[in-house]
N, C-alpha and C positions, 0 to 999 in steps of 0.2 A: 602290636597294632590293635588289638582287641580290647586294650586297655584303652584306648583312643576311641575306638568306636562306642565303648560303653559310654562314654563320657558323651558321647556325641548323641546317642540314642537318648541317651537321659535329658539333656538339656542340663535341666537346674534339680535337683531334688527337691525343691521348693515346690517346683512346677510340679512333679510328679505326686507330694504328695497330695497336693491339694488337689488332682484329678481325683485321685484317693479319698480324698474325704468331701466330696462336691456335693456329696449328698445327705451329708451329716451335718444339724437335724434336719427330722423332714420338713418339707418345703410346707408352709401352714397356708392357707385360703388366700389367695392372692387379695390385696386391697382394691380400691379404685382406680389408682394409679400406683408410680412406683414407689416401691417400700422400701429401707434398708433391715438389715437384721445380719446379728454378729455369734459368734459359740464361743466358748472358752472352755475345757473341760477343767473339772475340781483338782487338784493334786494332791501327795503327801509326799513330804520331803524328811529325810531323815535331818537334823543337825550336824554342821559341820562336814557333810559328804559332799559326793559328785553333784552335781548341778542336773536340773530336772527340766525338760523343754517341753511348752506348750504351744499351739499354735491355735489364736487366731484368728481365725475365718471372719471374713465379711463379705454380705451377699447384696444384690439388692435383684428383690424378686418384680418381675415386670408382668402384669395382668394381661389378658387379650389372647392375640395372634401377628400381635403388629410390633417391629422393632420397635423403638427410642431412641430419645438422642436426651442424657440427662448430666447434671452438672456434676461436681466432685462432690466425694463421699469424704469424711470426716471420724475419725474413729479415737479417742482417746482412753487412756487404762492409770485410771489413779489407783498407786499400790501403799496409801499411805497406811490404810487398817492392816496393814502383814508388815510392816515395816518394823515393828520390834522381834518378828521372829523369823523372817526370810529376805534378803534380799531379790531383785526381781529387776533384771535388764533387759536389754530387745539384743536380739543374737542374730537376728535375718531377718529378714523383708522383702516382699513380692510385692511390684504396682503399684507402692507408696510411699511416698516422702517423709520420715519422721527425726523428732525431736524429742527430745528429753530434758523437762526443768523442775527439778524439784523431783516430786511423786508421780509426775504429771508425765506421760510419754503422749506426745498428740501427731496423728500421723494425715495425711491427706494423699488422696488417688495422685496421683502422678499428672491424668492427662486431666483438664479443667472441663472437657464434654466426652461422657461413657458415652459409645453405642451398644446400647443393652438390645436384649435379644428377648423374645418372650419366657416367661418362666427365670429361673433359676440362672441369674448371673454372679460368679463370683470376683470378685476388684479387687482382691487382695487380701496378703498373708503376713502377717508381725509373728515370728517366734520370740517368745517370752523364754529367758532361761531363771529357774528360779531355784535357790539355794536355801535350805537352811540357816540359822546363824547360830555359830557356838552357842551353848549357852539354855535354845530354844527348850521349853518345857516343853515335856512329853504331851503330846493331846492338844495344846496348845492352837490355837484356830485363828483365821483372820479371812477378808474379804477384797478381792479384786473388783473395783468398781469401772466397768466398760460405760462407755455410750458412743453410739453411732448416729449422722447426722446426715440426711444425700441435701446438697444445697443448705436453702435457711429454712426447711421443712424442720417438725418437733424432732427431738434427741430421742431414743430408744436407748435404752434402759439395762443394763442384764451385770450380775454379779456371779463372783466365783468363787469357793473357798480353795483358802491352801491351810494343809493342815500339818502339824510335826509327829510324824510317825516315830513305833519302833525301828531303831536301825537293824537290818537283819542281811545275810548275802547267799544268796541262791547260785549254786555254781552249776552250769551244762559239764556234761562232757564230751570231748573229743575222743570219735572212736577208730580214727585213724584210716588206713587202706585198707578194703577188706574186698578179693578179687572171687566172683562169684560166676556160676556156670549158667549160661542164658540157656533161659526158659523154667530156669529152676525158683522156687522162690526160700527168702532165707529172713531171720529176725532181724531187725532192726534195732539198735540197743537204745534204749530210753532213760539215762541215768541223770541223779542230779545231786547233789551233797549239799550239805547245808553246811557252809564253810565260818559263820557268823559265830555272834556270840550267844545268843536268844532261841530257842524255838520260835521253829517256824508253821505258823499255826496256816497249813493247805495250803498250795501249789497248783497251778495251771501250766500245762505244755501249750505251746503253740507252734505246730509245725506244719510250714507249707507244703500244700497239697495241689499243684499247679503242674503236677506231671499226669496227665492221665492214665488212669490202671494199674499206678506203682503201687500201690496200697491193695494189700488181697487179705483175704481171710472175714473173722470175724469183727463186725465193729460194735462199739462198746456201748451201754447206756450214758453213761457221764462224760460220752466227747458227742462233740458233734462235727460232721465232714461236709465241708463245704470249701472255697480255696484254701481257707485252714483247716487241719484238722486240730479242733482243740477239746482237751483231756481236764476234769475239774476233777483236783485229789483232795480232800476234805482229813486226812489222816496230817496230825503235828507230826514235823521233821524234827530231829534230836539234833542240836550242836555237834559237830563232829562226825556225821552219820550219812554216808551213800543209800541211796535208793535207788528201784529199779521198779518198772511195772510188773505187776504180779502176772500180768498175760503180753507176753510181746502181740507189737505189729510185724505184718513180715511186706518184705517186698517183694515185686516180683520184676524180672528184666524180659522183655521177646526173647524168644528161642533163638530167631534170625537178628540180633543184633550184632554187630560188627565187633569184633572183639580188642578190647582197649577202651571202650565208651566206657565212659566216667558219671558216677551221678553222686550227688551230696543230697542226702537226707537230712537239709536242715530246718531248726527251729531255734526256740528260745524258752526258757525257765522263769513267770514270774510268781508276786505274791497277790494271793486273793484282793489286795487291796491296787496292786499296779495294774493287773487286767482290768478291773473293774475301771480305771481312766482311758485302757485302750479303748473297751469297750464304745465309752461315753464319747470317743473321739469316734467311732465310725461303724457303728451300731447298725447303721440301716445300708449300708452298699450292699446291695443284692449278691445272695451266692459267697460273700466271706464264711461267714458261720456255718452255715447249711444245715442240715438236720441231725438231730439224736443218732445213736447210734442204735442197730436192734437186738443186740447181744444181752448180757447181762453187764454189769459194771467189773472195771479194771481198779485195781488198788496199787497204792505203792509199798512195797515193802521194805526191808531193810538189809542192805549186804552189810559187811561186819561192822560193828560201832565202833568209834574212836572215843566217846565220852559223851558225858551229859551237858546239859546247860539249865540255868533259871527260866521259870514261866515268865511272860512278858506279856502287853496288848498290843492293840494295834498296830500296823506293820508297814515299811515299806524297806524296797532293795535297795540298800546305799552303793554297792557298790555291780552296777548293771555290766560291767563291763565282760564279767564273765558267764553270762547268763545263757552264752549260745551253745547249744545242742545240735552235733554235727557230726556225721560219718559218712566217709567216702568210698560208693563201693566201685568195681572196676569190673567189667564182662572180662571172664579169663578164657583166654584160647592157646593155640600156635600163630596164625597169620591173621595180621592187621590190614585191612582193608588200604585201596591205592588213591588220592585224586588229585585229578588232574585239572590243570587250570585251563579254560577254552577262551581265546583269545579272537581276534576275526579280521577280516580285511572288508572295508567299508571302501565302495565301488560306487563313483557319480562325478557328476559336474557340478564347478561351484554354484552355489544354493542351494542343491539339493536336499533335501531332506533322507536321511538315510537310517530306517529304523534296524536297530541291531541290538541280539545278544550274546551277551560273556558272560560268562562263570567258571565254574567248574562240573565236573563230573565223578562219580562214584563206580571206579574200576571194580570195587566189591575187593577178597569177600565182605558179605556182612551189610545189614543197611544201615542206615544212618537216620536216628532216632532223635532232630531236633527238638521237639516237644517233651524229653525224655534226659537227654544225658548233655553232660555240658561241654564235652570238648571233641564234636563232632560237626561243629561248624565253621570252614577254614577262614571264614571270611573271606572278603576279597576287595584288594588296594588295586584299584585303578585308574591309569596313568594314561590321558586322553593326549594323542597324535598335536603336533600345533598346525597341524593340517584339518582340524576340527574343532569345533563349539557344539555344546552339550546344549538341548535345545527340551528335550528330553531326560529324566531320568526316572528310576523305578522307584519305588516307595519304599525301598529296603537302604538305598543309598544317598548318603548325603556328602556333600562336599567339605573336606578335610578343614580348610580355612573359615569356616562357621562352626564357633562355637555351643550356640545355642539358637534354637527356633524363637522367632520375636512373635509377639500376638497377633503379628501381621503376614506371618510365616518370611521363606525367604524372600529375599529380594531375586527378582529374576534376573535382572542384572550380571548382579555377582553370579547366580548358580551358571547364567550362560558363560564366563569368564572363567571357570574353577575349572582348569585338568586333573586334578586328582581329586577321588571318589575311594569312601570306604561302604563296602556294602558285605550286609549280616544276611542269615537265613531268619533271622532274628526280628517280626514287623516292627515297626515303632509304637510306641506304647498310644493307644487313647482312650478318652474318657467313654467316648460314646461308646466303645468296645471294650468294655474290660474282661471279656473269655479268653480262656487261650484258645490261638488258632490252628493246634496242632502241627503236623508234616516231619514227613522223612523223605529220603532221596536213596529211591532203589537200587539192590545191583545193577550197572548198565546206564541209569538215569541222571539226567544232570540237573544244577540246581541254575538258572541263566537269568541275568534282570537285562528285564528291556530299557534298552536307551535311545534317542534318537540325536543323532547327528549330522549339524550342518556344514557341507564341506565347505571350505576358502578357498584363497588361492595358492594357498603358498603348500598342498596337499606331499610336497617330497619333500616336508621337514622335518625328517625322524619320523620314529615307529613311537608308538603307546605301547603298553603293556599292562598284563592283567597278572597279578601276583597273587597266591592264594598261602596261606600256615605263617603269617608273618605273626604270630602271637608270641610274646614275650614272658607268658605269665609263667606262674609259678610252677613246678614239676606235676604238682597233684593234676593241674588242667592239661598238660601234656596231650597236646594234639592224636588222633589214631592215626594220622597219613603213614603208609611206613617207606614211602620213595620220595624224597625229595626235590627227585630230580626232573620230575615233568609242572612241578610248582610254578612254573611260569610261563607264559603265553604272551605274544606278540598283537599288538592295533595295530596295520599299515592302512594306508591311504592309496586308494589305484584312480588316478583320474581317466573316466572316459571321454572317447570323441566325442560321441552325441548326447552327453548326460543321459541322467535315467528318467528325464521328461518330466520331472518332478515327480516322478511316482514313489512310494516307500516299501523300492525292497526289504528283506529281513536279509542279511548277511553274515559268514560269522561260521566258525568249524561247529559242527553239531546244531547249526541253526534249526532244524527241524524237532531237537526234543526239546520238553515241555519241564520246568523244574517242578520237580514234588514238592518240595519244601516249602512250608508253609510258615514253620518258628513256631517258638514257645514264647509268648506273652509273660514277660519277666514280670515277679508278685512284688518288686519292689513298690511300688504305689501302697501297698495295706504293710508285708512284714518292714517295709521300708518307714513308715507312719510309725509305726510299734516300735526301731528300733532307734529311730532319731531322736524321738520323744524321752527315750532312755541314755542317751546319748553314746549310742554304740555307731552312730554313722556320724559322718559331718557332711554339712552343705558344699557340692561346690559346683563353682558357675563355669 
C-alpha cells in the first residue's frame, strides 16, 4: 500500500521537481507588465552512452500585487548546432503541447488564458534527453538555441551548450544492514570506486541531509551542510581503485527509539563536471547547500588498488546508474514496539455533519521517529461506511482513485464520493514549504487525521474499517509493528432519534488524543532533480 501512497503523495515527478527548481534562476526586476523567461542548464555527454536529461523551465514573471489573466506562452528549442555530435529528443512535458519537425521542437501552454499570480509563475516543463553520438570528438561543443514568446509580444532569447566529455564511471557503494544500539553514535561508510577506464580527476558526494540530528560530530571545510550534505574531493581517482574518506561521518539514532526503526543514509557519487549542471539547475533554493563546514578539510584516500589507467581531460559519468551511495542501518534491541489501528463509531441524524478521528496508536516500547527512519509509519487505508460521504478529510490523506492533483486541486465532487482513503504521517510535499516538518508519535500517543462525515440514509449499510501495516515493500523497509493482530479497526454508523442538531461531535476510540506526528518532508524535489537528470529515476504519472 505505501508503494500506492507514494505514488499518490508524488503526483507526477515532473511536478515535483519543478516545485524543486521554481526558483532557479533568480527571479530578475520584474518589467512593466508580464515577462516570459526560460533556463536550460549546459550539459556533457559522454559518446555513445546513457542518455542525459535536462529540463526546461519556463516562467513568466507578473510585476505588481495584482493577479493576471495573460494569453499562451510559446517556447521552442532548435538543436540543429549539436546535431553532428548529440542527438536531443523531448522525454516529458508538464502544461504544454508540443511538436517536433525537423530540429525544431515548438511547444505551447496548454490552456489559451494563464491566471498568473504576482511574481514568479511557472507554465511549464519539456525534458530534453540528450545523447552523445558514436563517433563524437572528444571536447567537441555545440549550442541549443531556446526562445520564449507569452502572446505576439517580442521572443526572448537564451542558449545552451552541450559538450562531449571524457567518458569516465563513478561507482557508490552499498553498505548493506548494519543494526546499531540507540543512543549510540557509529561511522557512516562513504566509499566510491572508480569502475571506468580514465582517471578520474575529483569527485563530489551528495548525501541527503533531511533527517534532523543524524549527522554528529565534526563537519568538514570542503562540504557544506544544508538539505545536502555535500563533500568536494579535488584528489584524481585511479582506474580500478576504491576510496574512502579519510575522516568518517558518524551517525547518531535517540536513545528512545523504537527498536527495528530503519534509516538509509543515502546519496550519490558525481564528476566535478556533473555537479557543476546540478548546481546550475538549482543553485539558489534556499537551505540545499547550506554552509561550510568548521572543521579542517576531509580527503579521499585509497583502500587496496586493482590497477592503473591513462590521464584524460575533461569528464563526464557515462554510466549514472551506479552512482548511488547507500547504507541501511536498523536500531537493535529484544522487543519491537505494538500499533494499533483506532477505528470509531460515527453517531447522528441524516445531514449531520460529524467530525471524527482514526488512525493509529503507539503501544510502545520505543517511539516512533517519522522525521528519522523510514519504516515506522503504518500508514493507514481507509474504508468509509456507505452510510457516509467524506465532506472532510485531513491533509495527510488522499482518495485512492486519484491519481494526481490537477492545478486546480481535487474536485470536490469526486473527493465527496471516494470511500477509500490512504493516509501517511508523511505531509504532502509544497513548494511554499520546503523544511522538513519533523514528528514522532510517543509511547501511549496516537497519530489520528481529522475527517468529517455526512451521515445518509441508508446509515446500517455495513461497517468502514481502518487498516493500518498494509506495506508490500521490500524486506530492508520491513515495518516495526511486531502484533498483527490488532492492525484493524472497524467505522460503524449509529443513527440517533434526535440527531446531533447539526452540531460536530468529535467521535471515535481514543478520540481525545492528539497525534504527534508531524512527517518528514521527503528531499525528492532537489536529490530527486539530481537523480532524474542523471537518469537514475523515471517519470511517472
Amino acid at each position: 500500500m505505501r508503494r500506492n501512497l507514494k505514488r499518490l503523495l508524488s503526483g507526477s515527478a515532473v511536478a515535483l521537481l519543478a516545485a524543486a527548481a521554481v526558483a532557479v534562476p533568480s527571479t530578475p526586476a520584474l518589467a512593466a507588465g508580464p515577462a516570459v523567461r526560460l533556463h536550460f542548464p549546459g550539459l556533457t555527454v559522454a559518446a555513445g552512452t546513457e542518455n542525459k536529461l535536462g529540463l526546461v523551465h519556463t516562467w513568466v514573471d507578473v510585476p505588481g500585487t495584482k493577479p493576471v489573466v495573460a494569453g499562451k506562452v510559446t517556447v521552442t528549442v532548435d538543436t540543429a548546432d549539436v546535431d553532428d555530435i548529440a542527438t536531443v529528443t523531448m522525454d516529458e512535458k508538464r502544461g504544454l503541447r508540443c511538436d517536433q519537425a525537423g530540429t525544431v521542437i515548438t511547444c505551447e501552454t496548454l490552456d489559451p488564458q494563464l491566471s498568473l499570480h504576482p511574481g514568479a509563475n511557472m507554465v511549464g516543463v519539456v525534458v530534453l534527453s540528450v545523447r552523445g553520438k558514436n563517433g563524437a570528438a572528444l571536447g567537441a561543443d555545440g549550442q541549443l538555441a531556446f526562445t520564449a514568446r507569452l502572446d505576439d509580444g517580442p521572443a526572448v532569447a537564451f542558449r545552451s551548450t552541450v559538450a562531449i566529455g571524457e567518458k569516465v564511471d563513478l561507482a557508490g557503494s552499498f553498505g548493506g544492514r548494519v543494526t546499531v544500539d540507540p543512543g549510540k553514535s557509529f561511522p557512516a561508510p562513504m566509499r566510491t570506486t572508480n569502475d571506468g577506464p580514465n582517471p578520474v580527476k575529483g569527485a563530489v558526494l551528495e548525501l541527503g541531509n533531511d533527517k534532523p540530528g543524524l549527522l554528529v560530530g565534526e563537519t568538514y571545510s570542503n562540504c557544506t551542510y544544508g538539505r545536502l550534505v555535500v563533500c568536494t574531493f579535488t584528489e584524481e581517482l585511479a582506474t580500478g581503485t576504491t576510496y574512502e574518506m579519510s575522516k568518517p561521518m558518524h551517525v547518531k539514532v535517540p536513545a528512545d527509539a523504537a527498536v527495528g526503526s530503519s534509516l538509509s543514509v543515502f546519496g550519490s557519487w558525481s564528476t566535478l563536471s556533473d555537479w557543476k549542471e546540478d548546481l546550475e539547475s538549482w543553485d539558489n533554493v534556499g537551505g540545499i547547500i547550506g554552509k561550510k563546514g568548521t572543521g579542517g578539510p576531509v580527503s579521499l584516500r585509497a583502500v587496496p588498488k586493482k590497477g592503473k589507467g591513462a590521464r584524460a581531460a575533461g569528464q563526464v559519468d557515462a554510466y549514472p546508474g551506479n552512482n548511488i551511495q547507500d547504507t541501511t542501518f536498523t536500531v537493535g534491541g529484544k522487543r519491537r514496539p505494538d500499533l494499533a489501528a483506532i477505528g470509531a463509531t460515527v453517531t447522528g441524524a441524516k445531514g449531520d455533519q460529524v467530525k471524527t478521528r482514526i488512525g493509529y496508536k503507539n503501544n510502545g516500547p520505543g517511539v516512533l521517529y517519522h522525521d528519522i527512519f523510514n519504516n515506522v509509519d503504518p500508514d493507514a487505508h481507509i474504508f468509509v461506511p456507505a452510510g457516509l460521504n467524506v465532506t472532510h478529510a485531513d491533509g495527510r490523506c488522499y482518495p485512492t482513485h486519484v491519481g494526481a492533483a490537477s492545478s486546480s486541486g481535487f474536485q470536490e465532487k469526486t473527493v465527496k464520493r471516494s470511500h477509500e482513503w490512504l493516509c501517511s504521517t508523511v505531509p504532502p510535499m509544497s513548494a511554499a514549504d520546503p523544511s522538513p516538518t519533523g514528528g514522532k508519535t510517543g509511547v501511549g500517543a496516537s497519530t489520528l487525521y481529522d475527517f468529517t462525515f455526512e451521515i445518509l440514509d441508508n446509515t446500517s449499510a455495513g461497517t468502514g474499517e481502518v487498516r493500518i501495516n498494509e506495506d508490500p515493500d521490500h524486506e530492508r523497509f520491513r515495518l516495526v509493528d511486531r502484533d498483527p493482530g490488532n492492525d484493524k479497526a472497524k467505522i460503524t454508523v449509529r443513527a440517533s432519534s434526535g440527531g446531533s442538531g447539526g452540531g460536530l461531535p468529535i467521535t471515535g476510540a481514543n478520540a481525545g488524543l492528539l497525534g504527534a506526528a508531524g512527517g518528514a518532508l521527503l528531499l525528492a524535489g532537489v536529490l530527486g532533480l539530481m537523480l532524474v537528470r542523471r537518469r537514475r529515476l523515471r517519470f511517472t504519472a
